[in-house]
N, C-alpha and C positions, 0 to 999 in steps of 0.2 A: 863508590859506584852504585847506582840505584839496581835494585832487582830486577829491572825490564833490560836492562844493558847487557851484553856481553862480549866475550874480549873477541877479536877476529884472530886470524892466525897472526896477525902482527903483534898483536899487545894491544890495538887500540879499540878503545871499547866503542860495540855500535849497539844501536836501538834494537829491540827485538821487534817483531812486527805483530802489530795488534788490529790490521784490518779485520781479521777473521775472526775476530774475538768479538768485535763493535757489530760485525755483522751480522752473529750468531744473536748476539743480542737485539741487537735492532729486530731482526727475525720473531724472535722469542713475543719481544712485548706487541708487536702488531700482529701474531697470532693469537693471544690474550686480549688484546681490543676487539679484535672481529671475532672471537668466540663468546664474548659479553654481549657485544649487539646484536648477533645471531641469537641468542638466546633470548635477548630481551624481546626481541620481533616477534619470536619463536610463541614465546609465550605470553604474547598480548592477543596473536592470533589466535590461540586457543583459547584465551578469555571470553572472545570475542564470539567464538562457535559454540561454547559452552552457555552463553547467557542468555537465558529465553528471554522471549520476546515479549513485550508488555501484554499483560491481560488486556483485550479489547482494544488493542492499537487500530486507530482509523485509518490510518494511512491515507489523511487530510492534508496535503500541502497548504502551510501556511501562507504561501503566499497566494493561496485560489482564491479570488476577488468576490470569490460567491460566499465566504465563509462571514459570519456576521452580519450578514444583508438580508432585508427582507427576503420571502421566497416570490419568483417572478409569480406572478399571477399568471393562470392560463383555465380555457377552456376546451376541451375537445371532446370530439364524439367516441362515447362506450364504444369500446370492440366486442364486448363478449354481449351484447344484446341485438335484435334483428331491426328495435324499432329506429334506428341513429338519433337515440337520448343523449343527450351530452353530460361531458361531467369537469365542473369547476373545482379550484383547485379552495377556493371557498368553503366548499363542503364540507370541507373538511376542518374549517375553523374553530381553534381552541382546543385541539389535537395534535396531539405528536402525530408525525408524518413519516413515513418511510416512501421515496417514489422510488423506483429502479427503471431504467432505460434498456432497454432490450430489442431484439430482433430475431426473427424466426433464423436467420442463415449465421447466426452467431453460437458457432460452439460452447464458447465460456459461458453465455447465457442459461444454455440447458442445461450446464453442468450445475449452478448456482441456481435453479428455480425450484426444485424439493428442500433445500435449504431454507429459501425463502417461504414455499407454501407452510413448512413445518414450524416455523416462526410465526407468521399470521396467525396460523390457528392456535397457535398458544400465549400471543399478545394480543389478540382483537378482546379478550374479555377483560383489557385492562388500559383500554381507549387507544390504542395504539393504530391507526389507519396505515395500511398500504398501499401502494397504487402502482402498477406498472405502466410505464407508456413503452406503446411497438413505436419504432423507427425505422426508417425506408424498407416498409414492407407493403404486400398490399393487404384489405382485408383478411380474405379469407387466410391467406399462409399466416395470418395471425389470429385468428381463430382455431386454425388447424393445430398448430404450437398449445396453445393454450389448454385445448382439449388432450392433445398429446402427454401433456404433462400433467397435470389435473388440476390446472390456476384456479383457484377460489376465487382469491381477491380481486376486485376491479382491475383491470387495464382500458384504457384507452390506446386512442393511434393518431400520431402526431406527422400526418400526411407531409405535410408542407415544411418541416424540419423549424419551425419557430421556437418551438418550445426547447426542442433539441440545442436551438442555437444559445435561445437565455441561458441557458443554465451551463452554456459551457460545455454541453459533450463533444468530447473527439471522436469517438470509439465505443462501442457495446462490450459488456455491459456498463454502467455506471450506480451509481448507487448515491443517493444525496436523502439527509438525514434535515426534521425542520420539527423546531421544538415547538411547545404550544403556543407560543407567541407571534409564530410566524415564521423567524427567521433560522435560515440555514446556520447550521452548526457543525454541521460534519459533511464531508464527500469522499467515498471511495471510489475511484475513478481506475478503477480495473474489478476483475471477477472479487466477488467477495468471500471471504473464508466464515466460518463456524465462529471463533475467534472475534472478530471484528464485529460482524452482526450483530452476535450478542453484547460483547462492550459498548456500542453504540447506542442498541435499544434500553441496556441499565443508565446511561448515560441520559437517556430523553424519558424518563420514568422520573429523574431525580428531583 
């Protein structure tokens, strides 16, 4: 007679019952598999909060069709001057480029433009041009911005939204990066951080 058997009150031997037993188990090991994968999850996700973020990440989508490409050509009239001199984007030829897209009713804008003037003035003496263009604004509320905030560097104003459209902006502000050769190399296509700016501008230095 095997040990799972035992006798009933007649003599004849019956099975003892092992649902409870398979079930216990069964229980057991699929509380051991979902606490291995809880953990595993567990602790990918904290991997993942824990790992800073690259020095100088552009946050350039590879696939923006501006990346690699000449930069558009354009000309448009200075904002920060009375006489409407214009300024090509030629001028700036055999120069690392910084343009930023901006607009006086754009909060992120202002929030990122001491950031910006604070970099100008500490990369213009190592050939690096900036250039801001206003978008859907009029003159003056982009003169008024500019003076508000205490823009150095050139901007222009891109009335008619051309230039706005080469280059692909959706949205204020934007930020596109264009090494000495001409061609774009980088776009940041939201407000830009301390971080980025700078990885960008060692980046068009190299």
């Amino acid at each position: 007679m095997e040990p799972k058997d035992q006798l009933s009150e007649t003599g004849v031997a019956v099975e003892r019952p092992l649902k409870r037993n398979q079930s216990r188990k069964r229980s057991i090991i699929i509380f051991v598999v979902t606490s291995i994968l809880c953990a595993g999850l567990l602790a990918l996700l904290w991997t993942q909060l824990l790992t800073p973020a690259r020095s100088g990440a552009s946050q350039t989508n590879p696939s923006d069709p501006l990346i690699g490409q000449a930069a558009p050509s354009f000309t448009l009239p200075l904002l920060n001057t009375q006489d409407q001199q214009k300024l090509a984007l030629a001028h700036f030829q055999g120069k690392p480029v910084v343009i930023n897209f901006w607009s006086s009713t754009c909060l992120p804008c202002k929030d990122e433009m001491p950031l910006l003037e604070t970099q100008w003035e500490r990369m213009q003496s190592k050939g690096v041009a900036f250039l801001g263009i206003d978008v859907e604004d009029t003159t003056s509320d982009g003169l008024s911005f500019l003076k508000q905030h205490g823009v150095t560097y050139p901007s222009v104003i891109d009335s008619g939204g051309n230039t706005l459209t080469t280059y692909g902006v959706t949205y204020t502000p934007e930020t596109i990066f264009i090494d000495r050769t001409g061609k774009v190399v980088s776009a940041v296509r939201m407000e830009i951080t301390s971080q980025q700016l700078q990885g960008n501008l060692n980046a068009l230095l190299r």
